[in-house]
VOLO-71722 format. One line per 5 residues: number of its first residue (from 1); their letters; for each residue x, y, z of C-alpha. Coordinates in Angstrom, 1 decimal. Example, Ala and Ser with C-alpha at 12.3 -4.5 7.8 and 13.67 -1.06 7.14 Angstrom:
2
1 = AS = 12.3:-4.5:7.8 | 13.7:-1.1:7.1 $
END
This chain:
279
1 = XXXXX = 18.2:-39.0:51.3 | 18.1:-35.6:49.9 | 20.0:-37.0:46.7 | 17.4:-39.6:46.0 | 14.7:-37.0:46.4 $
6 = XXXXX = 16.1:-34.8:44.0 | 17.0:-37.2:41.7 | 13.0:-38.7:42.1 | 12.0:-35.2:40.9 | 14.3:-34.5:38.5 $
11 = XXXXX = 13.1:-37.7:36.9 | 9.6:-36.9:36.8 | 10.2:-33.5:35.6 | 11.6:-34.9:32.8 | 8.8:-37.4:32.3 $
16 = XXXXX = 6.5:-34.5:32.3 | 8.1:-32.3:29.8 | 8.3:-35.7:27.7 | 4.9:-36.0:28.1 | 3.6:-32.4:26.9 $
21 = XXXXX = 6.7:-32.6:24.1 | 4.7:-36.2:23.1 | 1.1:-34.5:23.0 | 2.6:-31.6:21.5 | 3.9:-33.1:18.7 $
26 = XXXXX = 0.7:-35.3:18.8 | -1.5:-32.4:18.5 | 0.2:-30.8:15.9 | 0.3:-33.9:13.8 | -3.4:-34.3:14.3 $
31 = XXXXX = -4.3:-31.0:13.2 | -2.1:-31.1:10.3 | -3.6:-34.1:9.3 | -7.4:-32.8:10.1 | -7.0:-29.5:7.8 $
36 = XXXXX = -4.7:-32.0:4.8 | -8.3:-33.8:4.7 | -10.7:-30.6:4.8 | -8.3:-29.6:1.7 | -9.3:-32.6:0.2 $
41 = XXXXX = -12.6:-32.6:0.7 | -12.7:-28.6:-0.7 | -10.4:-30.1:-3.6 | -12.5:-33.1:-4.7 | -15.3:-30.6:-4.6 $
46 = XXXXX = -13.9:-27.8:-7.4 | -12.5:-31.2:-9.2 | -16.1:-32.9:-9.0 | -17.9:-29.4:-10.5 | -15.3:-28.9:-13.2 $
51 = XXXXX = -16.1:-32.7:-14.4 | -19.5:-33.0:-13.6 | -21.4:-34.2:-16.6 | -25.0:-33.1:-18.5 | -26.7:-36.3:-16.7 $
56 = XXXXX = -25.2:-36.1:-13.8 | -26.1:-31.8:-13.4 | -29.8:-32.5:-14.3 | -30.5:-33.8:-10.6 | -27.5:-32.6:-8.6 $
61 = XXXXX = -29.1:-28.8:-10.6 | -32.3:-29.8:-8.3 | -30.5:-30.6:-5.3 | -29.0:-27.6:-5.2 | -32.0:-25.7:-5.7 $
66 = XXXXX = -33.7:-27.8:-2.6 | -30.6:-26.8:-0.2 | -30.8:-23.1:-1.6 | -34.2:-23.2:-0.4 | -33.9:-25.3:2.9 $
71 = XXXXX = -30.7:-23.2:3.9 | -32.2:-19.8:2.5 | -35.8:-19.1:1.8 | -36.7:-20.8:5.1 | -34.1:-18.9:7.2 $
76 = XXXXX = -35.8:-15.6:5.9 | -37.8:-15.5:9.4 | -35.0:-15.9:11.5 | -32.8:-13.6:9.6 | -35.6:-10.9:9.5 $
81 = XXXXX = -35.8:-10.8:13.3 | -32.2:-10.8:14.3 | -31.3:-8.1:11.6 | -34.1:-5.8:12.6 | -33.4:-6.4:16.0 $
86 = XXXXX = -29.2:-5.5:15.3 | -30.6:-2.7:13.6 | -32.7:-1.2:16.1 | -29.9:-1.8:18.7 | -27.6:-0.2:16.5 $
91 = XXXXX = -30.1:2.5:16.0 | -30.9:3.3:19.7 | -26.8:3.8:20.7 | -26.5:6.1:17.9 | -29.3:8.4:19.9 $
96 = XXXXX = -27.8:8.2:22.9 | -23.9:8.7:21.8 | -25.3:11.2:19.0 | -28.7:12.8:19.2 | -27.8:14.7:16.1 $
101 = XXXXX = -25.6:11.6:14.6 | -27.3:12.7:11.1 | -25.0:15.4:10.1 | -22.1:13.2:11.4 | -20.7:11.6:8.2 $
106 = XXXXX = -17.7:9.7:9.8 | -19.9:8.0:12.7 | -22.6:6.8:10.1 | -19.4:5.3:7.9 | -18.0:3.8:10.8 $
111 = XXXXX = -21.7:2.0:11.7 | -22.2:1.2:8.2 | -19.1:-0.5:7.9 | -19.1:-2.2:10.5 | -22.8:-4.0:9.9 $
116 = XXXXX = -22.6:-4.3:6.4 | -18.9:-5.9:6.4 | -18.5:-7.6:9.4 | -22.2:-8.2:12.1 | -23.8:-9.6:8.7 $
121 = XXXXX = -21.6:-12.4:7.3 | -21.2:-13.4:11.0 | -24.9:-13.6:12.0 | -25.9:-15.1:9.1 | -23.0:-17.8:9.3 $
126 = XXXXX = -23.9:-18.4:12.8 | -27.7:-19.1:11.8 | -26.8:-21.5:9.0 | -24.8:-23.4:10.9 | -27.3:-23.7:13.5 $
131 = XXXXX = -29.9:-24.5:10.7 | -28.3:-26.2:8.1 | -24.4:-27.3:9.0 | -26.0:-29.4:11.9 | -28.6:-30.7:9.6 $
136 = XXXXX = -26.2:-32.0:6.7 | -23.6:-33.9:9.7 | -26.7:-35.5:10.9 | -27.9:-36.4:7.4 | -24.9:-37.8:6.0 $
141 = XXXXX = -24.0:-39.5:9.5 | -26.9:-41.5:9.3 | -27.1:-42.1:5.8 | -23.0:-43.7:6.6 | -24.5:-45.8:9.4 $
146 = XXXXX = -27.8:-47.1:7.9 | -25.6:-47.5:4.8 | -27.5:-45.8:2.3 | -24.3:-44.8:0.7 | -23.5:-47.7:-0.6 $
151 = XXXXX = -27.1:-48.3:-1.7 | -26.8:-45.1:-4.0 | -23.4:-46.1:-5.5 | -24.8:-49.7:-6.2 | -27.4:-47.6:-8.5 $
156 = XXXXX = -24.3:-46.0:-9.8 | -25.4:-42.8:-8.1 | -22.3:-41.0:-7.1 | -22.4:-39.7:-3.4 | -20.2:-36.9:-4.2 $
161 = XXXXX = -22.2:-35.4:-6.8 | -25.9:-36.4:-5.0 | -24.6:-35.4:-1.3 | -21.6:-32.9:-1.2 | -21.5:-30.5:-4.0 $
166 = XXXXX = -25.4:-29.5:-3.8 | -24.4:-28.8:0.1 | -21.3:-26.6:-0.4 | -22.9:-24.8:-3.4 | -26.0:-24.4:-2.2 $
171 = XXXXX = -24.7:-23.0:1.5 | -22.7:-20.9:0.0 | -25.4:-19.4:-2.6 | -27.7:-19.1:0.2 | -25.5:-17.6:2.7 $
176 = XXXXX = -24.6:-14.8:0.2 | -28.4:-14.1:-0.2 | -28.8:-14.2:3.6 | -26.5:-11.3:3.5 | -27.8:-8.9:1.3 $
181 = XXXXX = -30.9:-9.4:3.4 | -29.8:-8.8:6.7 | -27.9:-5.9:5.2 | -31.5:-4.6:3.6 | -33.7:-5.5:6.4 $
186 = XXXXX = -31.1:-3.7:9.0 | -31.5:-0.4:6.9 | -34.7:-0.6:7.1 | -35.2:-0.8:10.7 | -32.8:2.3:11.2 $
191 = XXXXX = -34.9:4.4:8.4 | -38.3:2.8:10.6 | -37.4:3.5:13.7 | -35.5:7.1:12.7 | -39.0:8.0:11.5 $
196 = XXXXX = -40.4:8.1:15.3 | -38.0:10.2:16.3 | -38.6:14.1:16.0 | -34.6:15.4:15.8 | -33.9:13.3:12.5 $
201 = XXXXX = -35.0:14.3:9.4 | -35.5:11.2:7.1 | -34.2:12.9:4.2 | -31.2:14.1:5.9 | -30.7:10.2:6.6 $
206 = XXXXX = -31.2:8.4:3.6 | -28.4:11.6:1.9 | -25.9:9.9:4.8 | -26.6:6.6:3.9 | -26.2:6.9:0.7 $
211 = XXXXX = -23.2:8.9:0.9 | -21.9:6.2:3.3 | -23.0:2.9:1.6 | -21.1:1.6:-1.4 | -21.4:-1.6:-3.5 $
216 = XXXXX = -17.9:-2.8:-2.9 | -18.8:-3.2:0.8 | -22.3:-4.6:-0.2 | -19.6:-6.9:-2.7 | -17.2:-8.0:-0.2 $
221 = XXXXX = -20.0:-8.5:2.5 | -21.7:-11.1:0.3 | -18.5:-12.9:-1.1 | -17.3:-13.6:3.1 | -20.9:-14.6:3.0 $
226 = XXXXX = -20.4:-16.9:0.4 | -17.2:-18.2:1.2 | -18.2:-18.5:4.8 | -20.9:-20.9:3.4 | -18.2:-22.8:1.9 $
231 = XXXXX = -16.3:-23.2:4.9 | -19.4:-24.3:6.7 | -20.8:-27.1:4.3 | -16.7:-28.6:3.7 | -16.6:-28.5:7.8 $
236 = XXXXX = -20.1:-30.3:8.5 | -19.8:-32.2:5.3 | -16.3:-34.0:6.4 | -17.4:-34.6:10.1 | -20.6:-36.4:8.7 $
241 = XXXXX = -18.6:-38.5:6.6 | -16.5:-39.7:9.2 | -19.6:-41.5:11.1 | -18.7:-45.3:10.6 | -21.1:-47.4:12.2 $
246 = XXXXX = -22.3:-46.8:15.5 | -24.9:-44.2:15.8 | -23.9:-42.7:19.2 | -20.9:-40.9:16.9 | -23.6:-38.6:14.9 $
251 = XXXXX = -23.8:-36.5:17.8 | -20.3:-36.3:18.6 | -19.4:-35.9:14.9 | -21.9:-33.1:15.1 | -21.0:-31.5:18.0 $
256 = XXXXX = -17.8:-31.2:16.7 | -18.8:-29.7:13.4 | -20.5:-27.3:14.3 | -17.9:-25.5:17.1 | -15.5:-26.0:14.3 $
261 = XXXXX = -17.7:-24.2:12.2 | -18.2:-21.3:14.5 | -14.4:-21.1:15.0 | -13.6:-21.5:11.1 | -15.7:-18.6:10.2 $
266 = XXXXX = -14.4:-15.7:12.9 | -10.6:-16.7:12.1 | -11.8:-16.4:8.1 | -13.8:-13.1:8.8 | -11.0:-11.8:11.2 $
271 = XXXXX = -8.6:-12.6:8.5 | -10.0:-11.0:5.6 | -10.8:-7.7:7.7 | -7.5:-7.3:8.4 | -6.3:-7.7:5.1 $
276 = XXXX = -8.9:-5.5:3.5 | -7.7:-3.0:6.0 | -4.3:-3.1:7.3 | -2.8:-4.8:3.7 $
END
């Protein structure tokens, strides 16, 4: 009896290991196969700007312009509030940990740095994927199920050149500008909210800042922005183009896009930080 037990759970042990071995292997395969086709999608997109003709620029030019402005100018608001409000934050712990952080050169560096290179190109990313990642899945999901796809390439309108590349160039020119912004609009709430209190002297300030802001970390802050952009439009623009027919999968496709999104950016941003500083 005891035998037969044993042997009953030795079997299904082995079934179960078999089992994670299979999804294992099933995962990995999967995911291999999911970041093959982002490269694609990325590749076809530096192949399809290289080639892309004088007709075919003259209204793919204007599409990017419309996404610049959709994904950009129209986020201004949104950006203006969340950077002033990061910025006043920021502001009010330096009080508290340092009443008289103005003559402390290392503490203002360390802040700077850390807005400026990292809390930017993250919030901003964050916003555009809430605004405009979740806006191009849905577009080109429904534009696969209602078929408007093949519509445009029956016009000999190429959906490449009218859809994708005016996305991933114009998130990633907008992101950048986004930025700079937030990076502008941040200072400025420390400088207006420095100016209410009576232990800093303004001039004292804007000497630290200046001593502690430099345009390679303005540089690098806008080209994570950028690529972050990137990242974002290849992501949202691959899970749109995998809606086939059925409506109920723009959501999902969606849904997908944009966590992916989300996840894509920190590992890029966490990435690059620690090669800028540890490499």
């Amino acid at each position: 009896m005891n035998t037969s037990v044993e042997s009953q759970t030795h079997v299904e042990a082995d079934w179960k290991a078999s089992s994670l071995a299979e999804r294992a292997v099933k995962f990995t395969l999967e995911s291999a196969a999911y970041f093959r086709d982002l490269g694609f999608v990325f590749l076809e997109f530096c192949v399809g700007v290289v080639r892309l003709k004088e007709n075919q620029w003259r209204y793919t030019k204007g599409l990017i312009t419309h996404q610049i402005i959709f994904s950009g100018i129209d986020a201004i608001y949104v950006v203006s509030v969340i950077s002033m409000l990061v910025g006043g934050v920021v502001m009010v712990q330096l009080l508290s940990f340092s009443p008289g952080f103005q003559t402390d050169a290392f503490l203002m560096k360390v802040m700077v740095g850390l807005v400026i290179k990292e809390i930017a190109p993250i919030f901003c990313s964050l916003i555009l994927v809430g605004r405009s990642g979740s806006a191009i899945a849905v577009e080109l999901g429904e534009m696969k199920v209602k078929r408007h796809h093949e519509a445009l390439e029956a016009m000999g309108i190429s959906m490449f050149h009218y859809f994708n590349i005016p996305r991933i160039i114009g998130l990633a020119v907008a992101n950048a500008m986004l930025v700079g912004y937030f990076v502008v609009m941040t200072l400025f709430s420390w400088l207006l909210i420095s100016s209410f209190h009576q232990n800093i002297h303004l001039a004292g300030l804007l000497d630290l800042l200046a001593g502690s802001l430099s345009l390679g970390d303005v540089a690098l802050s806008a080209a994570k922005g950028g690529l972050m952009g990137v990242i974002i439009a290849v992501v949202c623009v691959y899970h749109g183009g995998k809606v086939e027919s059925s409506a109920t999968e723009i959501p999902q496709r969606t849904s997908r896009a944009i966590v992916d999104s989300f996840l894509y950016c920190f590992i890029f941003d966490a990435a690059v930080s620690v090669g800028f500083y540890v490499v």
